[in-house]
C-alpha positions, 0 to 999 in steps of 0.5 A: 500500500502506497501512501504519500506523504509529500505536502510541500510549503514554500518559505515555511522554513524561513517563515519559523525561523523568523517567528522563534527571533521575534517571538520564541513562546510563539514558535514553541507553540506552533511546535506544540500544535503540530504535536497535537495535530499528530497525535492520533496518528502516534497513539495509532502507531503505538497500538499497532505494535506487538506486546513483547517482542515481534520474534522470538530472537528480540526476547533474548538477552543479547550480549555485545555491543551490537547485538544488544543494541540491534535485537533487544525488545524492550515495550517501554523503549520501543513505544517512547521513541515515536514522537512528532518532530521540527526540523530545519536541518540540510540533508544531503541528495545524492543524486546532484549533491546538494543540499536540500532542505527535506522536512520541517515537520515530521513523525520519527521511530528512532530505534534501531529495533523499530527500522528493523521491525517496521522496515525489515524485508530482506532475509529470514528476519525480514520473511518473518516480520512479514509473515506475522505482520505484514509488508514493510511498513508495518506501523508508521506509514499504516497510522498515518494512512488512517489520518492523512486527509485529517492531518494533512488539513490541519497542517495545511492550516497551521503552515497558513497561520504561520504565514499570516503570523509572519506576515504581521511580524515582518509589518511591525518591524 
């Protein structure tokens, strides 16, 4: 299942980094207001995800420097590392080599554990994901799919009043 994701704002970077030198509660709360936007599709995430670990292999007691960090399946660990997020960091194309700007706002699953459950696909471990949860990706692009009309609404919204807001800062100064 195909799911875009892509909604693309001219100048909203710009925009934000002008509100936080004017007013940094402001521009807090537009962070807080995304995170609001968002948050059904976390909690939906979250739910989507095993109790315990997804293979038998993640329950074990891993030991070394990769092998714990990789396999171990920890419920708590795995569920707090789905958060909304802000971002105005340059990342690098590799098909030309420059630098682009990629996203402002976003959903992020850091874990190693979560890229190997929610994308895994290649070898025995990514057939065995597969066959008890399905095709990658098994829970944030699902959650979202389920609320993307909604949440790409009211982003929509949030990125105007960040415009207006703007706007009118730039005509006080």
């Amino acid at each position: 299942m195909a799911v875009d994701v892509s909604m693309e704002f001219s100048g909203l970077k710009e925009a934000l980094k002008e509100i936080n030198t004017i007013d940094k509660k402001l521009r807090r709360q537009i962070t807080r207001d995304f995170k609001q936007i968002v948050q059904p599709v976390i909690t939906d995430a979250k739910t989507m995800l095993p109790s315990g670990a997804p293979l038998s292999g993640m329950a074990r007691s891993w030991t070394g420097k990769s092998g714990a960090d990789i396999m171990s399946w920890s419920d708590n660990r795995v569920k707090k590392n789905i958060s909304a997020f802000t971002n105005a960091k340059k990342v690098k194309v590799l098909d030309s080599g420059n630098k682009q700007n990629l996203g402002v706002f976003g959903i992020k699953w850091k874990s190693p554990q979560a890229t190997i459950f929610d994308m895994g696909r290649e070898g025995v471990l990514g057939q065995n994901l597969t066959n008890r949860f399905g095709n990658p990706s098994r829970v944030i692009y699902r959650a979202y799919a389920s609320a993307s009309s909604n949440v790409q609404t009211q982003v929509k919204e949030l990125v105007n009043k960040v415009m207006k807001q703007t706007n009118s800062a730039m005509r006080i100064k």
